[in-house]
C-alpha positions in Angstrom: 9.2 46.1 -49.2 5.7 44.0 -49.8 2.9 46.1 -51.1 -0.4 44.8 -49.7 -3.8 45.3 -51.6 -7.0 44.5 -50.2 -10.7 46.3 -49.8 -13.5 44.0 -48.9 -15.0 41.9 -51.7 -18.4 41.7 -53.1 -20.8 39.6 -50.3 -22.0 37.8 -53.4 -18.9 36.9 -54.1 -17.8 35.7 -50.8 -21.6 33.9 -50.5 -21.4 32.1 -53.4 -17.8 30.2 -52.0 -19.3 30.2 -48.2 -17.2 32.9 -46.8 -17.6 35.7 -45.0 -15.4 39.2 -44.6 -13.6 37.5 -41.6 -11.8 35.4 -43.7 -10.5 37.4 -46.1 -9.4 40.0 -42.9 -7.6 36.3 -41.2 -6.1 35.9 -44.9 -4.7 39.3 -44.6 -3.3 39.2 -41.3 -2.2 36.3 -41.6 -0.1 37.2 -44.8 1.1 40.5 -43.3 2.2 38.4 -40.0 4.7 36.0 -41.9 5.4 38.7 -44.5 6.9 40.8 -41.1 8.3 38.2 -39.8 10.5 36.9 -42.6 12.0 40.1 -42.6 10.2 42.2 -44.9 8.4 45.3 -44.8 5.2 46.4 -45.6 3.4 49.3 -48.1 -0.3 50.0 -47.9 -2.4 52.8 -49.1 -6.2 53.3 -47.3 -7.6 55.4 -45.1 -8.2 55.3 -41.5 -11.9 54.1 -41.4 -13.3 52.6 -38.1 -12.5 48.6 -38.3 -10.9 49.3 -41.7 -7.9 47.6 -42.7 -5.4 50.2 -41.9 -6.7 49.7 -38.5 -5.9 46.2 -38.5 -2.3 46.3 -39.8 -1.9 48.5 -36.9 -3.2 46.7 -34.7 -1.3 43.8 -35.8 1.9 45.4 -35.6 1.2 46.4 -31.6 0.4 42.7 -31.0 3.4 41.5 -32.7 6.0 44.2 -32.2 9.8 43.4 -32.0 11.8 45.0 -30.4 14.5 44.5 -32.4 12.8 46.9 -35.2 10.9 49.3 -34.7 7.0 49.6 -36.4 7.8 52.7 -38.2 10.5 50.5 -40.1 8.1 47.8 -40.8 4.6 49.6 -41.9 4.5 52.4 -44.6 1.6 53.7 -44.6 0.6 56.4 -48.0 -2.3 58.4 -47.9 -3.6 60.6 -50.7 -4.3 64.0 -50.8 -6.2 65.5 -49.3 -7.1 62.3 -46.6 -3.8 63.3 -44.9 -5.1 66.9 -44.3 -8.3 65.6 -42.0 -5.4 64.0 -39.4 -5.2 65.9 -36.0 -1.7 66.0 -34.5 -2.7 63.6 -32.1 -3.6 61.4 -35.2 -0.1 62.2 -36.7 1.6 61.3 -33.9 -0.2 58.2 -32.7 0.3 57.1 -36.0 4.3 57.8 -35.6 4.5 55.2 -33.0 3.6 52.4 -35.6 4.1 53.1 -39.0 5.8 55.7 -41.1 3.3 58.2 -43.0 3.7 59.0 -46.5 2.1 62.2 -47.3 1.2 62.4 -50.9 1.1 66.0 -52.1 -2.4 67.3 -54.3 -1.8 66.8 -58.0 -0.9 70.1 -59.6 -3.3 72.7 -60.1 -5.7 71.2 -57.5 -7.9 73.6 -55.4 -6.7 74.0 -51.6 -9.7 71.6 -50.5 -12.4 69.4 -51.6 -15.0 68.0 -50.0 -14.7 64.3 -48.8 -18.5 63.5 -48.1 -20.9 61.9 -50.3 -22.4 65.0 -51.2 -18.7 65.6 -53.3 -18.8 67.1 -56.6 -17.6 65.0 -59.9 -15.1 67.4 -60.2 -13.6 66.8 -56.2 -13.9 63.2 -57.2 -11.8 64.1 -60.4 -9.3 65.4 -58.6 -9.4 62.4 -56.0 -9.4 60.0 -58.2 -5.7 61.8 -59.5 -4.5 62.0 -55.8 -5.0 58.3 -55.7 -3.3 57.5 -58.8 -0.6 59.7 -57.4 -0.2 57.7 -54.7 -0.1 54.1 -56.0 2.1 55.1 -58.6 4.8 56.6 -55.9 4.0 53.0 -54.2 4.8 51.4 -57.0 8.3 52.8 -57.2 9.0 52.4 -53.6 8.0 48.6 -53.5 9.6 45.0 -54.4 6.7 43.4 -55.1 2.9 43.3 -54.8 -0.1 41.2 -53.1 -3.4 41.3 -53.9 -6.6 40.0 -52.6 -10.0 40.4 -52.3 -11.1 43.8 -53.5 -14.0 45.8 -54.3 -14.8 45.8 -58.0 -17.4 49.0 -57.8 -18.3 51.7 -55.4 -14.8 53.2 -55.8 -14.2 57.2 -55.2 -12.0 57.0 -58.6 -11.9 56.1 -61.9 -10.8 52.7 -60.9 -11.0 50.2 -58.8 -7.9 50.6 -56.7 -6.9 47.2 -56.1 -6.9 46.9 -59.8 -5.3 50.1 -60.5 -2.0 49.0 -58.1 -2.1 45.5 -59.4 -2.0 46.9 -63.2 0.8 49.6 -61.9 2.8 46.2 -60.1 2.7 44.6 -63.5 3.6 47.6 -65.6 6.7 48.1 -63.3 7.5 44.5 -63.4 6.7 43.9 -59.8 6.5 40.7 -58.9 2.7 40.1 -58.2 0.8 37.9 -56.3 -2.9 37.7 -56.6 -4.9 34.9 -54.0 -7.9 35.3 -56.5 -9.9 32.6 -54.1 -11.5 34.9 -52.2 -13.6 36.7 -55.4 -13.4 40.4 -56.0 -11.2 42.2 -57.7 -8.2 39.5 -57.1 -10.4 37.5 -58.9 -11.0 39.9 -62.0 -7.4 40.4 -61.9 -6.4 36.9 -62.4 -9.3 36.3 -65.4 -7.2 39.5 -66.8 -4.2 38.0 -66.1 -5.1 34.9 -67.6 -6.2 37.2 -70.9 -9.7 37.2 -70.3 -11.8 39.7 -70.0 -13.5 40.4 -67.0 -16.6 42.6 -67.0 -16.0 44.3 -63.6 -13.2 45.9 -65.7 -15.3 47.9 -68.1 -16.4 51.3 -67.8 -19.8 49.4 -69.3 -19.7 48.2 -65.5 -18.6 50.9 -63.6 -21.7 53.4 -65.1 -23.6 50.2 -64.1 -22.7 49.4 -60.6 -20.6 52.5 -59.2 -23.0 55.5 -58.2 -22.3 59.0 -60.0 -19.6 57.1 -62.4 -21.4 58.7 -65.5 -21.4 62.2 -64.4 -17.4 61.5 -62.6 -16.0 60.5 -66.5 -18.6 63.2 -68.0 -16.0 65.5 -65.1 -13.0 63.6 -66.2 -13.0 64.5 -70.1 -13.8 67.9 -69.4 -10.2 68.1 -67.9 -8.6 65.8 -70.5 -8.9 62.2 -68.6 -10.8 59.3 -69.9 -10.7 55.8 -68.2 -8.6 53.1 -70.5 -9.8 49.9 -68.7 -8.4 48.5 -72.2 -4.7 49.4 -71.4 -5.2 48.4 -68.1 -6.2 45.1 -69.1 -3.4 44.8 -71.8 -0.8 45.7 -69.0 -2.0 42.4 -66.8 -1.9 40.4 -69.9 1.2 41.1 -70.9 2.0 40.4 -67.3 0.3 36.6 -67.6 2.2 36.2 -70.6 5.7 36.2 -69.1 6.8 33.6 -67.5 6.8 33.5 -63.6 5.6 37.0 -63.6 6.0 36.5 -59.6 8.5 34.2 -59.5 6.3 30.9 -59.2 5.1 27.9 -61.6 1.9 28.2 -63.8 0.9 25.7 -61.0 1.3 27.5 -58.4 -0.4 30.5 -59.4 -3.0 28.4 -60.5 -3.2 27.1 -56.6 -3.1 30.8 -55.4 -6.1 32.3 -57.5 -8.2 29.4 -56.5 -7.3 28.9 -53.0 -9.5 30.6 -50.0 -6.6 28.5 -47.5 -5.0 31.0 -45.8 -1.9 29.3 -44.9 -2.1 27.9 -48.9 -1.7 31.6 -49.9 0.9 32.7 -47.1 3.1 29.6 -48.3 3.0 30.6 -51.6 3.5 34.2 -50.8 6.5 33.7 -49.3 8.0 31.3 -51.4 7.3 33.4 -54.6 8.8 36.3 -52.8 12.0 34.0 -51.8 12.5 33.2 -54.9 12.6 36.7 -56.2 15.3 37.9 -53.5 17.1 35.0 -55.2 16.8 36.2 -58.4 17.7 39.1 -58.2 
């Protein structure tokens, strides 16, 4: 099973290499599509926003169903406490049809609800920010290997950006992990990490910066006994660059995948990382 990460990158980002979200959402399904296809399955954690991309990878699998295996063996789909809780039955069982749900339960000691609005609490979004953690951990146990691309690098609900958060998880596990770095974001911080640089977006410097209510969400966080360590994060993904083939391919290739914005590039390089790691193992 292929875990996929992906949130929309910043438009400066995108801008500044003349692309637009459409891309990165073609990148994506297009990745998905041949991951499917070759055989694999496919993790993702997100929510169920309106013309998000949970929506898509539905979507995708209706248009491309086989009938030969059935969606809820090809799409996992986690959700963190308490997102799960705001699904109807209807919701639940639509959702049935195409994907299999993974319910993560509250962290312990959680309250029986908190509020999922912008007018949350630091201490709700403490206690998000755990639920999410929860749940890309459990991913990361579940799941062969990682891709990442695009990503938001502020404006998170947690502590962390969660497309860096799985990526650092993928490497601590030793998950292979891909990272198609061409399309900016947090891919692209990921790769400078991976590289062992250090990118700024990963810095709570940044977050109190460019994230809104970040200060008072870590002023939240200590008072429970949490403190966000973008330093061990960043040591994880080094130590990951430093292997060798940390995703099965040449220091060429992944060079060719964090630069390219070629969809087909980063679908061929995917796939042949990924071939090469059934191989190997």
């Amino acid at each position: 099973m292929v875990g996929v990460s992906i949130s929309e990158p910043p438009q400066d980002d995108l801008i500044e290499r003349g692309l637009s979200e459409l891309h990165v959402r073609h990148t994506f399904v297009e990745v998905v599509r041949h991951i499917l296809a070759a055989g694999w399955s496919v993790a993702y954690g997100g929510d169920f926003r309106a013309a998000g991309y949970t929506e898509t990878l539905f979507d995708l699998i209706r248009t491309y169903d086989r009938p030969d295996v059935l969606g809820p063996e090809r799409v996992l789909a986690y959700l963190a406490w308490p997102t799960w809780t705001t699904l109807t039955d209807t919701d639940v069982a639509e959702i049935a049809n195409i994907a299999t749900l993974k319910s993560i339960a509250a962290p312990a000691g959680a309250p029986a609800a908190i509020r999922l609005d912008k007018s949350m609490e630091p201490l709700d979004r403490v206690w998000l920010s755990q639920s999410l953690s929860m749940m890309r951990n459990q991913m990361t146990t579940e799941i062969d290997a990682r891709v990442v691309l695009g990503g938001r690098v502020s404006g998170q609900q947690g502590l962390y950006p969660g497309v860096a958060e799985e990526a650092m998880l993928a490497a601590s596990a030793g998950r292979p992990l891909f990272v198609a770095g061409g399309f900016g974001g947090c891919a692209r911080a990921i790769a400078e990490a991976l590289g062992g640089r250090a990118p700024r977006e990963l810095s709570v410097e940044y977050q109190l910066a460019n994230t809104s209510g970040y200060g008072e969400l870590v002023s939240a966080a200590l008072g429970v006994g949490l403190e966000p360590d973008f330093e061990a994060m960043l040591q994880e993904l080094r130590a990951a660059g430093d292997g060798e083939q940390y995703n099965r391919l040449t220091a060429a290739e992944n060079q060719d995948l964090i630069t390219t914005d070629d969809a087909d590039k980063v679908v061929s390089l995917v796939l042949r990382g990924l071939r090469r790691a059934v191989s190997d193992s």
